[in-house]
N, C-alpha and C positions, 0 to 999 in steps of 0.2 A: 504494500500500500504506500502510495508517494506521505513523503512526511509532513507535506503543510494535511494530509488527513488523516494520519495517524495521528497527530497532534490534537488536530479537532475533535476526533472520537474520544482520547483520553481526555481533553477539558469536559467534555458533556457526559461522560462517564462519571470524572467526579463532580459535576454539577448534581447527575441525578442522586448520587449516597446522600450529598450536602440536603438537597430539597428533602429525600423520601427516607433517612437513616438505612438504608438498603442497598445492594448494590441490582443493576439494569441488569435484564437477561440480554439485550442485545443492544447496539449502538447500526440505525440504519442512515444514509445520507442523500441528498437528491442535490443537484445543482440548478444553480438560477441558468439564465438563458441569454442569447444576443441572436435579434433576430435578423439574418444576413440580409433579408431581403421579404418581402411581400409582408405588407403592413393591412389591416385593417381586410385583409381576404380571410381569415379564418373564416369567422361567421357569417361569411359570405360564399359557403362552400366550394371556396376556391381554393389558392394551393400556397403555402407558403417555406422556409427556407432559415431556420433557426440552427444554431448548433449550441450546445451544452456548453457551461464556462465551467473555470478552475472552481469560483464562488460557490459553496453549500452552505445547507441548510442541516446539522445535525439534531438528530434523537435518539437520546435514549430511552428506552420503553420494557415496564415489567407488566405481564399481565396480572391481571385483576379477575374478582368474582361476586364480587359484591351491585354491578351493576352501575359502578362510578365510572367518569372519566375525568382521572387527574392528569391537574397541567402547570406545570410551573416554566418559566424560560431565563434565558439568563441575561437575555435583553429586555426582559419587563419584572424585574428582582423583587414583587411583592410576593403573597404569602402562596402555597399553593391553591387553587380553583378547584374545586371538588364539584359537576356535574352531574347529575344523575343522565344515565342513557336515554331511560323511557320518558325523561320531558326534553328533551332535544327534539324541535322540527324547527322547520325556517322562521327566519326571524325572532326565534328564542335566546338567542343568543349574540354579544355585541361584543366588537373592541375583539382584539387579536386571537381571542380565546372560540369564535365564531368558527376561523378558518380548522383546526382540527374537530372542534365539534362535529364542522359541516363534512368532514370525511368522515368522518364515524357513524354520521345519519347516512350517507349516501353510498357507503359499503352496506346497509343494513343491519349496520350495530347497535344503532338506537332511533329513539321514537318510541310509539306507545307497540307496537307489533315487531318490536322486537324480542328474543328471547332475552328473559330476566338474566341480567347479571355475564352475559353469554360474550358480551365485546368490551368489558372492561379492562381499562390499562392504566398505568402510571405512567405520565409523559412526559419527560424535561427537554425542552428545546433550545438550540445553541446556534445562532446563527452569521456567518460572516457575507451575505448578500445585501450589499446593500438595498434601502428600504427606498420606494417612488424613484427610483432611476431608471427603468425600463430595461430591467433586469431581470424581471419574473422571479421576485423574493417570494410572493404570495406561491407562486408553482412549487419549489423551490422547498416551501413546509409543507404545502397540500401533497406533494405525491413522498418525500420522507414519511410523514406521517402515513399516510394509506399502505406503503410498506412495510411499515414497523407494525400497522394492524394485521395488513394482512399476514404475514409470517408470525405472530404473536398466536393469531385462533384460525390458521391453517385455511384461509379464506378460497385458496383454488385459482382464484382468480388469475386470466392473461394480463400483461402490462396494460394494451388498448381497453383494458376494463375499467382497470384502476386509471388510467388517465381521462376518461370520460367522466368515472365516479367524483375525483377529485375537481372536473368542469361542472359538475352538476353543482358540488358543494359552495365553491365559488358563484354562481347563475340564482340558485336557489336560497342557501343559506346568508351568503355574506351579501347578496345582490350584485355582482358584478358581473355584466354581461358579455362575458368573456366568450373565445371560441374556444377550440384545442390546442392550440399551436402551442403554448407555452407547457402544459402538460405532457406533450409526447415528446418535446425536444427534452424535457428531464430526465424522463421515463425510458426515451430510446437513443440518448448520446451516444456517440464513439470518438476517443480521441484520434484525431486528424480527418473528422466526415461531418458533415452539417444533414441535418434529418431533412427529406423533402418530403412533404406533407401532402395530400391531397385530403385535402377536409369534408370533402363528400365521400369520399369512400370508407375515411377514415382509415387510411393507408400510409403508411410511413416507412423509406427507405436510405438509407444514408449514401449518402454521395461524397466523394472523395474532396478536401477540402484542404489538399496541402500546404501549406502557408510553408512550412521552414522551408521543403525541398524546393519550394520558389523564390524564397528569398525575401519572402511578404512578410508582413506584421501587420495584425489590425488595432491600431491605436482607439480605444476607447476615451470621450470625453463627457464625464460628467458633469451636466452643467448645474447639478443640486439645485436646481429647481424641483420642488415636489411635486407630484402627481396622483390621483386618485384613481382609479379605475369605476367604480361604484359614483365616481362626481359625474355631475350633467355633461361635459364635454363628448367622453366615450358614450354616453349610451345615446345622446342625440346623433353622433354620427351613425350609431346601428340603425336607428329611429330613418333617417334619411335614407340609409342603406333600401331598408325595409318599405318602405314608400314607394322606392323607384325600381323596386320587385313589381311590389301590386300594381303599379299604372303599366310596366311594361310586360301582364301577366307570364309572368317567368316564376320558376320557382325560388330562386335564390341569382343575384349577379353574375355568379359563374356562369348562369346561363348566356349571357349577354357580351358577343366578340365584338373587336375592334371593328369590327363593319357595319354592326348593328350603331354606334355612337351615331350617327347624320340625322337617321328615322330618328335613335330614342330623343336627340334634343328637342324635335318638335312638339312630344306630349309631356314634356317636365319643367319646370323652373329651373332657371336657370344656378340656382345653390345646389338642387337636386339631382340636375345632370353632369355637376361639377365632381359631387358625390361618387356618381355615377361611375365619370369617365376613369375614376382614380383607382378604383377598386377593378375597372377592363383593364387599362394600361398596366396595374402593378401586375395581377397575374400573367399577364403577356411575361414584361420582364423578369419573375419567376423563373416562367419555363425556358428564357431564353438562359438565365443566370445557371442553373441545371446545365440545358444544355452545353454552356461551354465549360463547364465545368469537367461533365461525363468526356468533353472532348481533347481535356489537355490543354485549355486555354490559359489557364492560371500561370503558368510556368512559360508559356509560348509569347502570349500577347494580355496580359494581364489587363490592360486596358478596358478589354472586352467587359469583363465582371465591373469594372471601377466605372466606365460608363452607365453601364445600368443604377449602380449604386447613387449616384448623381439625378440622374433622371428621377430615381425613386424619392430622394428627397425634396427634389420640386413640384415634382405630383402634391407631395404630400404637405407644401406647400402651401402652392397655387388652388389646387381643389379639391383638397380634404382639408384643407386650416386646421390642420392640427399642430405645427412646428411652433414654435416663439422666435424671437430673437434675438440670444444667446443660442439656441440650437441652430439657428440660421446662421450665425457669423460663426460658428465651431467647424459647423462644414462648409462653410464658404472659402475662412482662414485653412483650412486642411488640403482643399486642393489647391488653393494661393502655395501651401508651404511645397507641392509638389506630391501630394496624396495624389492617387490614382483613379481615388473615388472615395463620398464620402456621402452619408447618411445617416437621418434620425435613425434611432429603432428605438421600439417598442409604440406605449399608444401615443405617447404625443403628449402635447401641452404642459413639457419641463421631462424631463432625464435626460437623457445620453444622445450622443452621436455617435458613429465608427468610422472609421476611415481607415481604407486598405492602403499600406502604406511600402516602398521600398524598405527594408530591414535598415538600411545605413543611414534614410532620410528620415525614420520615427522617432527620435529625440528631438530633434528639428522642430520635426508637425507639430509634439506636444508645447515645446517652448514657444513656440509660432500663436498658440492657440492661448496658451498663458497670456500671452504679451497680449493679444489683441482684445482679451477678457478685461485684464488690466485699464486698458487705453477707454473698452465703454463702460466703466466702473460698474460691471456686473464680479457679483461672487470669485473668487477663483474657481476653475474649475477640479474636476478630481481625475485625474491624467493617471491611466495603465494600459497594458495591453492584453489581449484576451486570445485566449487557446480554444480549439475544440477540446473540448473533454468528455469523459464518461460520464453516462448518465448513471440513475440512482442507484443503490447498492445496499448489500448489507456490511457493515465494514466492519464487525467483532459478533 
């Protein structure tokens, strides 16, 4: 096991004795996420293009019989939360203690028809993802935890189970109207492969995502701006999403090609086809980012990938408004410093950007991007670089 996660098991190992005088029958982990490419197509059963980070989300978990679920973390240091199972359903629950609950309702381990006492666990949570950066921290505990239950009461369950289980408890429990994307990039990482999704079939396969043998690094910039998922910005873009289904009776976006945008502007508003166009284009550029990938582009013509990247951020832009401006001058200053490509990820309206960067020119990018933070007296940013990694695991 690399040692920045051996490390992290043993602190939430002894977090859990400290909280529960006990020690954890196991120590599970999942990672937060960067998603390479196609924004705001999940719930739009289109396709998108995440890969797994270094960043986890540790738990350690002893099961239980009594029909409780306890939860203590090492990032909210109060006493521990003692839940009963069988009053767990949506909206019973609030504040960060929601997101494991809503995996434990959505595995079928609590609520009132659950069996008594039959999904109880003690749960201490330890995490280094950072929180509103469009990092998928929320993913990140939701699917550690669902595998610390699941292998705790032998649940059976496939990964695409527990990753939809874990969208549900997000959708339903905490209200945030998430898709899958960040669930299966947790759940199906590989180091050196970025997962490609097809959100209608619920299908997920890892595509080759060599960064060292190319010479690349993707410089991450956090521009600590916070973000909500559950706030009005994300769910009124799904709300638009969903509008310009029904007027162009489709079943979801994906159904709607770049050929179709001429017709569809005639019957929508003009916000709504803007909506629209972002969620055609980025899928397009998806399957194009895939295909040069699966073809060797990375290493040959690197350009290929970093122009799409670009493109996606001004979609995303121009007609999804979801970027700010600090995320706009981070990838703007990124291909100014000689980035190849560079774009928001995640939902939008404050975290991060990435930028595919030359190996020799990513010290550069970040100081470039510092300096120019500096000069519009926003925040400093929070400057690293991100790896594909594996996804979740049981790590003791």
């Amino acid at each position: 096991m690399p040692a920045h996660l051996d490390a992290l098991a043993d602190a939430t190992a002894r977090g859990f004795a400290d909280a529960y005088g006990r020690d954890c029958e196991g120590v599970w982990s999942a990672p937060g996420r960067v998603n390479l490419i196609g924004e705001h197509t999940d719930y739009n059963e289109g396709f998108v293009l995440p890969f797994a980070i270094a960043a986890r989300t540790s738990v350690a978990a002893r099961r239980r019989n009594d029909g409780v679920l306890a939860l203590a973390s090492a990032q909210f240091p109060a006493k521990v939360r003692h839940i009963r199972l069988a009053k767990i359903r949506p909206k019973t629950v609030t504040g960060w203690p929601a997101y494991p609950a809503g995996v434990a309702w959505a595995l079928g381990l609590a609520g009132p028809d659950a069996a008594a006492g039959a999904g109880g666990a003690s749960l201490y949570i330890n995490s280094v993802v950072p929180t509103g950066s469009g990092l998928s921290s929320s993913a990140a505990l939701d699917c550690a935890v669902a595998l610390a239950l699941h292998d705790l009461h032998g649940l059976g369950a496939g990964r695409a189970e527990l990753a939809l289980a874990c969208q549900r408890a997000e959708n339903e429990m905490v209200g945030a109207p998430t898709g899958i994307m960040d669930q299966f990039a947790s759940l199906f990482g590989q180091h050196g492969s970025a997962v490609f999704i097809d959100c209608r079939s619920v299908h997920g396969e890892n595509v080759p995502l060599p960064l060292e043998t190319a010479g690349l690094e993707i410089v991450l910039a956090d521009t600590r701006e916070q973000h909500k998922h559950a706030a009005g910005g994300y769910a009124d873009r799904r709300a638009s999403c969903d509008r310009a289904a029904r007027a162009l009776g489709v079943r979801a976006l994906r159904d709607v090609g770049v050929g179709d945008l001429d017709k569809a502007a005639d019957g929508l508003d003009a916000e709504t086809f803007r909506r629209l166009r972002h969620v055609v284009t980025e899928n397009e550029r998806v399957l194009a980012a895939v295909a040069s990938l699966r073809a060797g582009d990375l290493e040959s013509d690197p350009a290929v990938l970093g122009g799409l990247l670009t493109a996606s951020h001004a979609s995303m832009r121009d007609d999804f408004e979801i970027t700010t401006p600090a995320l706009d001058l981070a990838a703007a200053t990124a291909v100014e410093a000689g980035a190849v490509g560079a774009r928001m990820t995640g939902g939008g309206f404050g975290g991060a950007i990435i930028a595919l960067v030359a190996r020799e020119r990513a010290a550069a990018t970040a100081d470039a991007i510092t300096a120019a933070f500096a000069r519009a007296g926003f925040t400093a940013p929070r400057l690293s670089t991100v790896t594909p990694s594996d996804g979740a695991r049981r790590d003791r």
